[in-house]
C-alpha positions in Angstrom: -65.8 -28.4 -17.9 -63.4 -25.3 -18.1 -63.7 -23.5 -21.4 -59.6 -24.5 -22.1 -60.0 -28.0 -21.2 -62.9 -27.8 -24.2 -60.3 -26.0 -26.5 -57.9 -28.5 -25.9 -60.2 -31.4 -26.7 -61.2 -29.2 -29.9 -57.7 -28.3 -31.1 -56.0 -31.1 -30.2 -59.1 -34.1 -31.2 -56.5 -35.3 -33.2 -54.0 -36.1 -30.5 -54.0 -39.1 -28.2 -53.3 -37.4 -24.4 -52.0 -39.7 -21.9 -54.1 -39.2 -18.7 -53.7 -36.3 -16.8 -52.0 -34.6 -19.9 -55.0 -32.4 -20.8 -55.8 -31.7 -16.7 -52.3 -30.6 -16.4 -52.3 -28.2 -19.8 -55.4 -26.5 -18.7 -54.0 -25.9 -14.9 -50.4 -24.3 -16.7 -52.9 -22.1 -19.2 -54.9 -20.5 -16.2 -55.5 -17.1 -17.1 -54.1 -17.6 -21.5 -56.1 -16.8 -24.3 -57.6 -19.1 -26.7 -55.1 -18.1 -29.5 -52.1 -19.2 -26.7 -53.8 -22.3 -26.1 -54.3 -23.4 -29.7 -50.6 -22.1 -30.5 -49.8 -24.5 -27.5 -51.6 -27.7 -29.0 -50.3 -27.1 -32.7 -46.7 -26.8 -30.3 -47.4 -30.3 -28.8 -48.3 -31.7 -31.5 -45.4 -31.2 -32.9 -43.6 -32.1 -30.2 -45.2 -35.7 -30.2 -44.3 -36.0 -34.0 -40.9 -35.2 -33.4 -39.9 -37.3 -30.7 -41.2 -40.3 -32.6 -44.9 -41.0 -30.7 -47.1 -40.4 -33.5 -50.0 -38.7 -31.9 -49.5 -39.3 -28.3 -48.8 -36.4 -26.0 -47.7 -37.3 -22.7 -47.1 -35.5 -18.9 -43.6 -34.7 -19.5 -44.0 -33.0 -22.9 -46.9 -30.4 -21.5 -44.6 -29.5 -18.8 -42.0 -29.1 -21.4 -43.7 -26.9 -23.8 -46.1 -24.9 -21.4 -43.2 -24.5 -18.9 -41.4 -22.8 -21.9 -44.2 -20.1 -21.9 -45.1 -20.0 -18.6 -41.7 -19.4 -17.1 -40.6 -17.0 -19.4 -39.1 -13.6 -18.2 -40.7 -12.0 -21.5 -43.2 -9.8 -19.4 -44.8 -8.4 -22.7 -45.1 -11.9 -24.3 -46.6 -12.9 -20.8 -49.1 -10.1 -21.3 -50.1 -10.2 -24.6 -51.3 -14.2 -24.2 -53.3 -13.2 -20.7 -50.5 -15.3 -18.4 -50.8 -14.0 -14.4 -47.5 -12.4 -13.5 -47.4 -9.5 -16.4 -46.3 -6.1 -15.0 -49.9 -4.0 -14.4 -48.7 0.0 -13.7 -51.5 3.0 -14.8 -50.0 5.3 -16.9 -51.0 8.7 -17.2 -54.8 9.4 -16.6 -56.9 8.2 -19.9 -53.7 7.0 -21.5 -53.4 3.1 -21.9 -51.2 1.5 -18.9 -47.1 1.2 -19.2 -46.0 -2.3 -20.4 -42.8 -1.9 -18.6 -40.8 -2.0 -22.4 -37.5 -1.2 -21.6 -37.7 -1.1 -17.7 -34.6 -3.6 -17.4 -32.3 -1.9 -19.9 
């Protein structure tokens, strides 16, 4: 069992996941830290709550709030939560690599 699919099932025990909700959350988290993917459950919980379904957290609201973070053009917020796609340049030799802060002003 991938280790996110166990943080899911952890964070989110609470939660009642339609099927295919938790397979789908772990396949949009490849690559995130465990801090992104509990920030991502508390997110869907709250989510359910507000739209009225108590506890249940279907398909269409893991797209919604994982597609939020995922498909963000925020390369340094990609980054800092481990998401594929973050700009990776070297910087100067023993000096930490450039983020790309400020590249698109």
């Amino acid at each position: 069992m991938p280790r996110r699919t166990r943080l899911i099932a952890l964070y989110g025990a609470a939660l009642d996941f339609a099927d295919g909700a938790i397979a789908d959350a772990v396949a949009l988290s490849e690559g995130a830290s465990a801090a992104f993917v509990k920030e991502t459950v508390r997110r869907l919980a709250q989510a359910a709550l507000s739209s009225g379904y108590d506890n249940h957290v279907d398909r269409s609201t893991v797209a919604v709030i994982l597609g939020e973070a995922t498909e963000s053009g925020n390369r340094i917020g990609r980054r800092i939560v481990g998401l594929p796609g973050a700009v990776q340049r070297a910087g100067r030799a023993g000096a930490p690599p450039l983020d790309g802060c400020g590249d698109d002003l």
